[in-house]
C-alpha positions as CSV (number, residue, x, y, z in Angstrom):
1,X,98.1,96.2,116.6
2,X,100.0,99.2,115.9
3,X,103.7,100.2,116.2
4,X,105.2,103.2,115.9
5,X,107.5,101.6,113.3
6,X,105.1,100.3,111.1
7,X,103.0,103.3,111.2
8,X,106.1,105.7,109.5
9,X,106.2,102.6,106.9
10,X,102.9,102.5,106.1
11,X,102.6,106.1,105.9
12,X,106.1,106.4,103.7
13,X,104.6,103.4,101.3
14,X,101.2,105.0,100.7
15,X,102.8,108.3,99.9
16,X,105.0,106.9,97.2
17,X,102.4,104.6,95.5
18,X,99.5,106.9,96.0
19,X,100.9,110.2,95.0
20,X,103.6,111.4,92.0
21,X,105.6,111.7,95.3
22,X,108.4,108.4,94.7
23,X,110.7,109.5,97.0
24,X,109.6,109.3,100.7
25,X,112.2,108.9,103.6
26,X,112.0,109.4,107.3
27,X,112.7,113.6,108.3
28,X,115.9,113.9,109.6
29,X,116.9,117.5,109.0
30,X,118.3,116.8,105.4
31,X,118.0,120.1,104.0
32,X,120.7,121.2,106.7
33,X,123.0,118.3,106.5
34,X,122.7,119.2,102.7
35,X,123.7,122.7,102.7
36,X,126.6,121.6,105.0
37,X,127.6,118.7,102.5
38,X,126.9,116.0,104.8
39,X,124.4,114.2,103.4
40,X,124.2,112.4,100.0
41,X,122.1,114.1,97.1
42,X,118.3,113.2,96.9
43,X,116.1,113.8,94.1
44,X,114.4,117.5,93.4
45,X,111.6,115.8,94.7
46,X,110.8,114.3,98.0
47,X,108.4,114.5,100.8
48,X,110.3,113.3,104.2
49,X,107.9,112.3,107.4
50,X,108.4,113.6,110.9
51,X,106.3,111.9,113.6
52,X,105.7,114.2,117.2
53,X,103.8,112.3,119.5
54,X,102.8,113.0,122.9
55,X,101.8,109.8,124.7
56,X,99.8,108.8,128.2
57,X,99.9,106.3,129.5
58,X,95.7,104.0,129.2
59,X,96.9,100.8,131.1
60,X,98.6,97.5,130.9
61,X,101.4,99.2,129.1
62,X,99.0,100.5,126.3
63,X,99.7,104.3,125.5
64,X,97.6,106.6,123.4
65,X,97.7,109.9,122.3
66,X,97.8,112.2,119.6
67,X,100.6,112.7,116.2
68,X,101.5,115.3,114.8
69,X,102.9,114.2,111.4
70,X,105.1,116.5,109.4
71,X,105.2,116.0,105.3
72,X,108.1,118.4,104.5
73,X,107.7,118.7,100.5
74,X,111.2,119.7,98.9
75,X,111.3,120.8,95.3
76,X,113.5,122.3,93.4
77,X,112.7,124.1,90.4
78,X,114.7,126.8,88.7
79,X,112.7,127.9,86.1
80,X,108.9,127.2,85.9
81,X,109.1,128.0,82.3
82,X,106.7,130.7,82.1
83,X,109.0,133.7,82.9
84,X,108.9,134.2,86.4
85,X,111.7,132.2,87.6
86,X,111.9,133.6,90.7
87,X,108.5,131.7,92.2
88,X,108.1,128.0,92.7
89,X,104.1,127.3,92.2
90,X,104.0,124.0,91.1
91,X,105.2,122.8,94.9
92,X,101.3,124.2,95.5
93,X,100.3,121.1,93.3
94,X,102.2,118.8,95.5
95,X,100.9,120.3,98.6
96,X,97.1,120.1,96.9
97,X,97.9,116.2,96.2
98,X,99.0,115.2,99.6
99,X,96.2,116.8,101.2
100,X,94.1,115.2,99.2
101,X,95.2,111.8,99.5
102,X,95.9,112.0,103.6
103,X,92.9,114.3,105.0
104,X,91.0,111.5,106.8
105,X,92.8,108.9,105.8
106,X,93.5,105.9,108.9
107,X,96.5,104.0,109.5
108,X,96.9,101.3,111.6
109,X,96.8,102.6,115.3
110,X,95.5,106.0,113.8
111,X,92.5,107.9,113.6
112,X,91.6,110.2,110.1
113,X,94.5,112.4,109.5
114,X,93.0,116.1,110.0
115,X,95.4,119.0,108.2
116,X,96.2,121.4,111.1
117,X,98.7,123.8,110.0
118,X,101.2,124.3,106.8
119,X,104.2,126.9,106.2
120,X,106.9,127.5,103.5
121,X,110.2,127.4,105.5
122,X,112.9,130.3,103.8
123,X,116.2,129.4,105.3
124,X,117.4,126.9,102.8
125,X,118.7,128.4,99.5
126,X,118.2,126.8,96.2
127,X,115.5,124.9,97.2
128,X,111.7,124.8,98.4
129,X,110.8,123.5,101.6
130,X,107.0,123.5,102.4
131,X,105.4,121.6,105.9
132,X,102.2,120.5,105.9
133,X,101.1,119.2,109.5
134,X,98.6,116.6,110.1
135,X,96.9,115.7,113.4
136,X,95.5,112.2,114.4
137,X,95.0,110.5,117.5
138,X,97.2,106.7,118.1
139,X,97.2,103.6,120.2
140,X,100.4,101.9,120.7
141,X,100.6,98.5,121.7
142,X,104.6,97.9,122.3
143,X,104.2,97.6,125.9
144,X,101.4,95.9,126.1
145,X,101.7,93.9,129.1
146,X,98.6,91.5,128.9
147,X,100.3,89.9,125.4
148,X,102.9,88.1,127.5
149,X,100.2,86.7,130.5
150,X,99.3,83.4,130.4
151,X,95.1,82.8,131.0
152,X,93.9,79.4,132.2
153,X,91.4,78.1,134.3
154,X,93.1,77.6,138.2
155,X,94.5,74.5,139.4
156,X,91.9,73.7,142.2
157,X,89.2,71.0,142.7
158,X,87.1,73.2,144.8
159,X,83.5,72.3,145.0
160,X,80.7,75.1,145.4
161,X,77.4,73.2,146.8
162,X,74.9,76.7,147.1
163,X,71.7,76.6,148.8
164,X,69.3,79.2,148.3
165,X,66.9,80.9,151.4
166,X,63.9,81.5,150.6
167,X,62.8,81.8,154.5
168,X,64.3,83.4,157.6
């Protein structure tokens, strides 16, 4: 069934082959360490995944609950090449794309993906930073208890001899 694992790989993977998106990594505030030089370069554009999830527990070690998934777009562009270099509108495209190819869309463990929220974020110079949110609901299995239980029938040689009453 469905890992939490497998579900940022298959989401990474159909990003990148589905969408003019190639470069899809796991969120882990890159624009920061970038602006503070600790991170190595990337290219201009990239879509990075950040998965919230708040779980309960359903039993036997099963949890569900629902995602929050967070596509942060990054672009850079420094001059569209129609005089305004001061706006970045093909990032719009990008955003139009992804929405497109995720709204409803279900990996493994997931319901459809439902777009719940998206903002430009302004505190990273030289580059655009625009997060779309997704909301979907998930099962994961890690726990699951029942996987590692052994079923068989019970050693016993017990003999049931029933007799019905029909009269009292």
């Amino acid at each position: 069934m469905a890992r939490l694992k497998g579900v940022f790989q298959e989401v990474l993977a159909y990003i990148s082959e589905n969408t003019s998106i190639e470069y899809t990594r796991v969120w882990n505030d890159q624009l920061n360490l970038m602006e503070r030089g600790e991170i190595y370069s990337f290219p201009n554009l990239a879509c990075f995944l950040e998965i919230d999830l708040q779980k309960s527990s359903l039993s036997s070690g099963i949890v569900g609950g629902d995602i929050v998934m967070r596509f942060h777009l990054v672009h850079t562009e420094l001059d569209a090449g129609d005089g305004t270099m001061e706006q970045n509108l093909t990032v719009f495209g990008y955003r139009d794309e992804l929405i497109d190819k995720l709204m409803y869309h279900e990996f493994l463990g997931c319901s459809g993906l439902q777009l719940v929220g998206e903002r430009p974020d302004y505190t990273h110079s030289n580059v655009y930073h625009y997060i779309l949110e997704f909301n979907c609901s998930y099962i994961d299995d890690a726990g699951d208890v029942t996987k590692t239980q052994i079923l068989k029938d019970p050693p016993t040689d017990l003999q049931v001899n029933a007799t019905i009453v029909t009269t009292i």
